[in-house]
Backbone as XML, in Angstrom:
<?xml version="1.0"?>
<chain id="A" units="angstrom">
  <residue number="1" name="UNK">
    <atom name="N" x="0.805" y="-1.202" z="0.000"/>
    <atom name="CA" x="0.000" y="0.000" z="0.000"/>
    <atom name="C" x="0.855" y="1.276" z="0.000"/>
  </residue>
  <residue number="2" name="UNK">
    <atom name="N" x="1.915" y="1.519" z="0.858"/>
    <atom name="CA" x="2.624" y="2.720" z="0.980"/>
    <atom name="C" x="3.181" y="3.131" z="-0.583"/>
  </residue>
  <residue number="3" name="UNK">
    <atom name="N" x="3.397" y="2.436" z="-1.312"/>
    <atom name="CA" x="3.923" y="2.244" z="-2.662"/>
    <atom name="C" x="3.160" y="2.878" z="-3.439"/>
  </residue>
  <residue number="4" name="UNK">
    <atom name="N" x="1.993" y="2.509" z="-3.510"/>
    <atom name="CA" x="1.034" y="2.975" z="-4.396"/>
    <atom name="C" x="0.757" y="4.836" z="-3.901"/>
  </residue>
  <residue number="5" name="UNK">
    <atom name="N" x="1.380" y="4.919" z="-2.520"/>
    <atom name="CA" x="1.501" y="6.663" z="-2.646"/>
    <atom name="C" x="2.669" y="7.243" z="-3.167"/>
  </residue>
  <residue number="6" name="UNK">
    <atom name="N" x="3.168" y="6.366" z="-3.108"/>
    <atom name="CA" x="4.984" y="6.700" z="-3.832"/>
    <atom name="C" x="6.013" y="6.741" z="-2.462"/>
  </residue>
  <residue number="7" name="UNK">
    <atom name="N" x="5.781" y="6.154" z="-1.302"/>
    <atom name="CA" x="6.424" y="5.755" z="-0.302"/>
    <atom name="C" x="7.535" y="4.496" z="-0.521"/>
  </residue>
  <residue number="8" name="UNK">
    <atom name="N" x="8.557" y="4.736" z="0.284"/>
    <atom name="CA" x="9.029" y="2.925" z="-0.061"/>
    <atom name="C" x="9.242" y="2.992" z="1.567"/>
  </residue>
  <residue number="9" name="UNK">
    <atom name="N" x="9.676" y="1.884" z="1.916"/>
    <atom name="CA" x="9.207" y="1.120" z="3.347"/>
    <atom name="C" x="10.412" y="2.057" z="4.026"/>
  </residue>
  <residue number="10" name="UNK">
    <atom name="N" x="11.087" y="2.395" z="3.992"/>
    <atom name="CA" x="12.279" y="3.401" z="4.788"/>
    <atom name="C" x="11.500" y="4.913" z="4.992"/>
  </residue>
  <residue number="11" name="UNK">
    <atom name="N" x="10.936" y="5.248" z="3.675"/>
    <atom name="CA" x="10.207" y="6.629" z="4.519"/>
    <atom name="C" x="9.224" y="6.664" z="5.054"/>
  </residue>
  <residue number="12" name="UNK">
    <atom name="N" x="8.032" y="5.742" z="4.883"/>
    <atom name="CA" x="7.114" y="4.939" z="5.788"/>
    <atom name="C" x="7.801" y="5.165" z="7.091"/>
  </residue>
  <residue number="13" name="UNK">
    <atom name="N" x="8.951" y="4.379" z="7.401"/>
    <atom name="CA" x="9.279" y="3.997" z="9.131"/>
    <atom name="C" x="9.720" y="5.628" z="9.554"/>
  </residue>
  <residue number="14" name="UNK">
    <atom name="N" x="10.398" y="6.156" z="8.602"/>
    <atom name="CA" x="10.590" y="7.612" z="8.825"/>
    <atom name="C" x="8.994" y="8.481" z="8.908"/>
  </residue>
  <residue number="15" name="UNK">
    <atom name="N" x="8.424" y="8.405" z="8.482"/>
    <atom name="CA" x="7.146" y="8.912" z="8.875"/>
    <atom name="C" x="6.325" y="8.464" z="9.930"/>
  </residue>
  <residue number="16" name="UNK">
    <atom name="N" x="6.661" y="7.923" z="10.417"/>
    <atom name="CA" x="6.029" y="6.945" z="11.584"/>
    <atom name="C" x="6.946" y="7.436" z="12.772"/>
  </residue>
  <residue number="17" name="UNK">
    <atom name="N" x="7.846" y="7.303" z="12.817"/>
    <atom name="CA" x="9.201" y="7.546" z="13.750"/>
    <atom name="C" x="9.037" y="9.335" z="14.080"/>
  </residue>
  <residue number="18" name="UNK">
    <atom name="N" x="8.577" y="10.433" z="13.009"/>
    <atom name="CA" x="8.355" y="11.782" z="13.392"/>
    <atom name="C" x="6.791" y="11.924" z="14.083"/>
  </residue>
  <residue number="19" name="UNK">
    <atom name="N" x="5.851" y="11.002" z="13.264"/>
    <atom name="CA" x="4.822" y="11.670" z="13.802"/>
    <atom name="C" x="4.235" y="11.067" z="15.318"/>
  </residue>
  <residue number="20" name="UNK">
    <atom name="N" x="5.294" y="10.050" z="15.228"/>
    <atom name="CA" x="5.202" y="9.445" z="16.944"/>
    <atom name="C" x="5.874" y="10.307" z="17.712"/>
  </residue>
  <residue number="21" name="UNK">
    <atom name="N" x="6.797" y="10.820" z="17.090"/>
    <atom name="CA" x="7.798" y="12.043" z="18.344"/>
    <atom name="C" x="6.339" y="13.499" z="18.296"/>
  </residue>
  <residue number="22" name="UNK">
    <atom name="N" x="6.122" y="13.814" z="17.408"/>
    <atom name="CA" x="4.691" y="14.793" z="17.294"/>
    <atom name="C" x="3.846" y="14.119" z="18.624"/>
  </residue>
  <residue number="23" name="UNK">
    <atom name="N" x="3.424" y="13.148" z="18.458"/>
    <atom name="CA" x="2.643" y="12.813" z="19.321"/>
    <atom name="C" x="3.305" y="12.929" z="20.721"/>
  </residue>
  <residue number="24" name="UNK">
    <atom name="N" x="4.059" y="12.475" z="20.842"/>
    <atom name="CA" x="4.836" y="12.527" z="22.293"/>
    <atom name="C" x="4.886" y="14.466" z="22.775"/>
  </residue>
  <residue number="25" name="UNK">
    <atom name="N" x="4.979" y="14.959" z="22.020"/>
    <atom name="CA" x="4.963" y="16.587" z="21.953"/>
    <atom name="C" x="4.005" y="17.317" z="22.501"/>
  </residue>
  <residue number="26" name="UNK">
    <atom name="N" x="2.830" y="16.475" z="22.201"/>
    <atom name="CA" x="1.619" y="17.099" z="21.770"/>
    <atom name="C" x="1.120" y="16.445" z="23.532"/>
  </residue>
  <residue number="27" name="UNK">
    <atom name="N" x="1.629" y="14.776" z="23.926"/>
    <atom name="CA" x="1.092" y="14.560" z="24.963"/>
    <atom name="C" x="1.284" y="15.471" z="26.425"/>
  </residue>
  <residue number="28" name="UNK">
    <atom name="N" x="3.087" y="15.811" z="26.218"/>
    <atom name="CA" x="3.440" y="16.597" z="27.096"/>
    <atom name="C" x="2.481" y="18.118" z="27.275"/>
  </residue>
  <residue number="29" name="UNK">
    <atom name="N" x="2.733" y="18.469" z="26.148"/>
    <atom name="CA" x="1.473" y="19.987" z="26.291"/>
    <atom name="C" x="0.278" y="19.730" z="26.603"/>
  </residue>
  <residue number="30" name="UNK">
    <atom name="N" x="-0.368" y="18.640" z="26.410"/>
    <atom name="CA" x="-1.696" y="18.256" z="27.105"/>
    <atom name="C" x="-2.036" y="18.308" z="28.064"/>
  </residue>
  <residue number="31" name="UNK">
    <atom name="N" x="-0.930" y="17.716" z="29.261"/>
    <atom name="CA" x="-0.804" y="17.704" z="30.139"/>
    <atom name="C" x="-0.310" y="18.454" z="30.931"/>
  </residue>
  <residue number="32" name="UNK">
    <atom name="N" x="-0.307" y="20.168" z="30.251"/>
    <atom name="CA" x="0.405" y="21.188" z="30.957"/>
    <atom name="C" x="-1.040" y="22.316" z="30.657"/>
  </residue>
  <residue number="33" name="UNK">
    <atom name="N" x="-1.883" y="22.096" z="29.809"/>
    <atom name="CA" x="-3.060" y="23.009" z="29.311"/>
    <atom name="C" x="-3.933" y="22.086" z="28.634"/>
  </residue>
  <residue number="34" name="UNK">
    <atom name="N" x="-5.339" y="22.600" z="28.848"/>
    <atom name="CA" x="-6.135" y="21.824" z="28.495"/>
    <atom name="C" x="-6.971" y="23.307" z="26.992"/>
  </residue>
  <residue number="35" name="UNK">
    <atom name="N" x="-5.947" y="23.247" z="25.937"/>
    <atom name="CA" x="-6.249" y="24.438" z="25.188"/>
    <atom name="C" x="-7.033" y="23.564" z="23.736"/>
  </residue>
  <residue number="36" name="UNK">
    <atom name="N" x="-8.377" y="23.870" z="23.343"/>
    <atom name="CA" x="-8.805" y="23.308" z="21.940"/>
    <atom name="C" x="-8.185" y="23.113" z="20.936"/>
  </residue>
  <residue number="37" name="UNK">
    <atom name="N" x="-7.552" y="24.580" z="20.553"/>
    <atom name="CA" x="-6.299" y="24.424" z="19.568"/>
    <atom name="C" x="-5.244" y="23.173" z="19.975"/>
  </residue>
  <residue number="38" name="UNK">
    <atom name="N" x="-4.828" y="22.849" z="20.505"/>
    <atom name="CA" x="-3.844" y="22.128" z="20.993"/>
    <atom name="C" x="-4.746" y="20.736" z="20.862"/>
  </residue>
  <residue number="39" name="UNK">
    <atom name="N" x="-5.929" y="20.614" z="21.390"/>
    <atom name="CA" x="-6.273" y="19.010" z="21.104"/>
    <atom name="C" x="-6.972" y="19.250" z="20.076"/>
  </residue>
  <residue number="40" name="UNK">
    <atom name="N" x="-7.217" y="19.865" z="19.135"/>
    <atom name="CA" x="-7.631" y="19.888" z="17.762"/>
    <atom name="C" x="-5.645" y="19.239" z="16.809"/>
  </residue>
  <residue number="41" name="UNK">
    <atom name="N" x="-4.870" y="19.635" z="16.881"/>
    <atom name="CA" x="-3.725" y="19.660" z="16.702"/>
    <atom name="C" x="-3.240" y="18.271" z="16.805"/>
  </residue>
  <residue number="42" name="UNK">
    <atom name="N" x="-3.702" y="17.782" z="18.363"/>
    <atom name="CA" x="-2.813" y="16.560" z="18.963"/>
    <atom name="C" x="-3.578" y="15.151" z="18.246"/>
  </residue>
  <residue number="43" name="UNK">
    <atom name="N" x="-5.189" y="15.804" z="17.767"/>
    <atom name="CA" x="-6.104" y="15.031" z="17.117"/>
    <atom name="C" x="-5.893" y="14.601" z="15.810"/>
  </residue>
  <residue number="44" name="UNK">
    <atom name="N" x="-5.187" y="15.634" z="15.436"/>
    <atom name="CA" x="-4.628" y="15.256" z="13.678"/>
    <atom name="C" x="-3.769" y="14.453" z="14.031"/>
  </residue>
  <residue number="45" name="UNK">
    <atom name="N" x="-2.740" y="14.448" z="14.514"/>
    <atom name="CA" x="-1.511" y="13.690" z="14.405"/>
    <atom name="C" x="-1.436" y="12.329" z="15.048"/>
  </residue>
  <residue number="46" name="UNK">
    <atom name="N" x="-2.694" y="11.826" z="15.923"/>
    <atom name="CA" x="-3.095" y="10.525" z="16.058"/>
    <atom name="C" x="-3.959" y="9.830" z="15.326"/>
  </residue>
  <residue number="47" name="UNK">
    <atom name="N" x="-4.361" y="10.499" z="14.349"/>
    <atom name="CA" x="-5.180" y="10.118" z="13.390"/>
    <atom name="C" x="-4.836" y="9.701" z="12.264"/>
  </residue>
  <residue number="48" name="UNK">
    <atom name="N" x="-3.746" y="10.781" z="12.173"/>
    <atom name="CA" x="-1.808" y="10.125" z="10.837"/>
    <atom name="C" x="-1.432" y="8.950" z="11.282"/>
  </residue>
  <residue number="49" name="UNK">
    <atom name="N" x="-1.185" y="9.182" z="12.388"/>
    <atom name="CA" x="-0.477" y="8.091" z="13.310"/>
    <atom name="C" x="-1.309" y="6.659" z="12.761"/>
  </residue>
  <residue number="50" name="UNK">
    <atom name="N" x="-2.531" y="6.351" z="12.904"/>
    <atom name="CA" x="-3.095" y="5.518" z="12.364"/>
    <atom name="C" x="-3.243" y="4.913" z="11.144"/>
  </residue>
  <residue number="51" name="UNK">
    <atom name="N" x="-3.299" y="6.084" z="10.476"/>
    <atom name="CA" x="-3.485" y="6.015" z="8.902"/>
    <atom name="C" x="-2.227" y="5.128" z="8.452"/>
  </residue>
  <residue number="52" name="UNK">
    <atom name="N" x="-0.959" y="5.659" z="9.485"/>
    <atom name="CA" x="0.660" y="5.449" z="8.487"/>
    <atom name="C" x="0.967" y="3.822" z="9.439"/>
  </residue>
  <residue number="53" name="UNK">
    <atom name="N" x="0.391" y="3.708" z="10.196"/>
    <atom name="CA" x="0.343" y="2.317" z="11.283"/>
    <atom name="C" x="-0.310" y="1.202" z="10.049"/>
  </residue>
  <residue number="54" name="UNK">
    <atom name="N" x="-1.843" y="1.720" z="9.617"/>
    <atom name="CA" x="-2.240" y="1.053" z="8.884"/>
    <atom name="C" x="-1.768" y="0.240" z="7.684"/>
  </residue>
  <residue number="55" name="UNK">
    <atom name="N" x="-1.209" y="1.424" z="6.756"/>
    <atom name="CA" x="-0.224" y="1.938" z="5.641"/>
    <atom name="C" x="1.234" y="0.667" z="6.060"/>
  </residue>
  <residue number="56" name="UNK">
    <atom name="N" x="1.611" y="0.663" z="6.996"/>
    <atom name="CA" x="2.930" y="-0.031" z="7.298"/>
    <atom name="C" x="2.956" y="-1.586" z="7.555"/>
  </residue>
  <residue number="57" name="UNK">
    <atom name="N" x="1.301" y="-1.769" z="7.779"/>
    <atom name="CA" x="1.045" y="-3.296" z="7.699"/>
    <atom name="C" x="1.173" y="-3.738" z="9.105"/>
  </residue>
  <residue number="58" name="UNK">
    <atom name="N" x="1.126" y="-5.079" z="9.931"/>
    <atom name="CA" x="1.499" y="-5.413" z="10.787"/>
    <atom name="C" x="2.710" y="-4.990" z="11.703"/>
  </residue>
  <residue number="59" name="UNK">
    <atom name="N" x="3.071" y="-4.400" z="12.532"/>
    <atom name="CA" x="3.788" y="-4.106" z="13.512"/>
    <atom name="C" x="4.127" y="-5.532" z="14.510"/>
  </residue>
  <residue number="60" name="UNK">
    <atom name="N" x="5.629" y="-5.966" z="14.155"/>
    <atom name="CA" x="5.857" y="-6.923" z="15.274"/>
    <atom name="C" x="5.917" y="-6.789" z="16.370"/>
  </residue>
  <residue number="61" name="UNK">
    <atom name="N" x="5.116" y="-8.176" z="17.243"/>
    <atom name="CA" x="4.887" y="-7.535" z="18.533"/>
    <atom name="C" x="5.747" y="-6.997" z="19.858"/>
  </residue>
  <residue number="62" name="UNK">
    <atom name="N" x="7.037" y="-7.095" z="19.480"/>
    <atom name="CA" x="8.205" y="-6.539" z="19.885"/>
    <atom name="C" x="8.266" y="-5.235" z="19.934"/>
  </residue>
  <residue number="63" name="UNK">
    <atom name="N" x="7.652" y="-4.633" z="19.013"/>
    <atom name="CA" x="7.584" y="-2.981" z="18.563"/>
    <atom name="C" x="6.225" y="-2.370" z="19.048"/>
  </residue>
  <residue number="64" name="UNK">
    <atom name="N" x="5.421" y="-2.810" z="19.400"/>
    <atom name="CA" x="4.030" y="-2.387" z="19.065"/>
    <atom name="C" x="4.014" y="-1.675" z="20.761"/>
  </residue>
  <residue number="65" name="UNK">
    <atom name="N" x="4.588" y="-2.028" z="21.696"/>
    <atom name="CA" x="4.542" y="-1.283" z="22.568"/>
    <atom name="C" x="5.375" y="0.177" z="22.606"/>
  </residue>
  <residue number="66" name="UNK">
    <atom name="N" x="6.190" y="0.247" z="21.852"/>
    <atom name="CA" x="7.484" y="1.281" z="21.380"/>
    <atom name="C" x="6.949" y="1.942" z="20.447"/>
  </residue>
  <residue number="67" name="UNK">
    <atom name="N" x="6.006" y="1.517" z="19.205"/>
    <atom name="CA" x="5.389" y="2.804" z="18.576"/>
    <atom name="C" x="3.618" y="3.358" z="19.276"/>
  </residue>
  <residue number="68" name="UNK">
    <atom name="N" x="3.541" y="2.915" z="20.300"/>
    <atom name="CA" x="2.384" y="3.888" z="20.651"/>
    <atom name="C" x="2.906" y="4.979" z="21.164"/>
  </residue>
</chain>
């Protein structure tokens, strides 16, 4: 699937690997303000997060605790 967007499996894991650090970003500020903008924001990027999880196929279960 990632292919057919013009991805190959290295920028896949690279896209996965930033928008999990996004997320980690987004959790810390959450937890410092409870601002709409900010969970409108933190909402997109768990929602990528999914899309590119999907996109990447099975996650071994070795990893699957390390990319949430």
């Amino acid at each position: 699937m990632p292919k057919a967007f013009g991805f190959n499996e290295e920028e896949l894991k690279l896209l996965l690997v930033a928008v999990r650090q996004m997320r980690r970003t987004f959790a810390a500020a959450r937890q410092r303000s409870a601002d709409p903008a900010l969970e409108a924001y933190a909402s997109l990027y768990d929602d990528l997060f999914q899309k590119l999880l999907d996109m990447a196929g099975p996650i071994p279960e070795a990893l699957e605790g390390v990319m949430e």
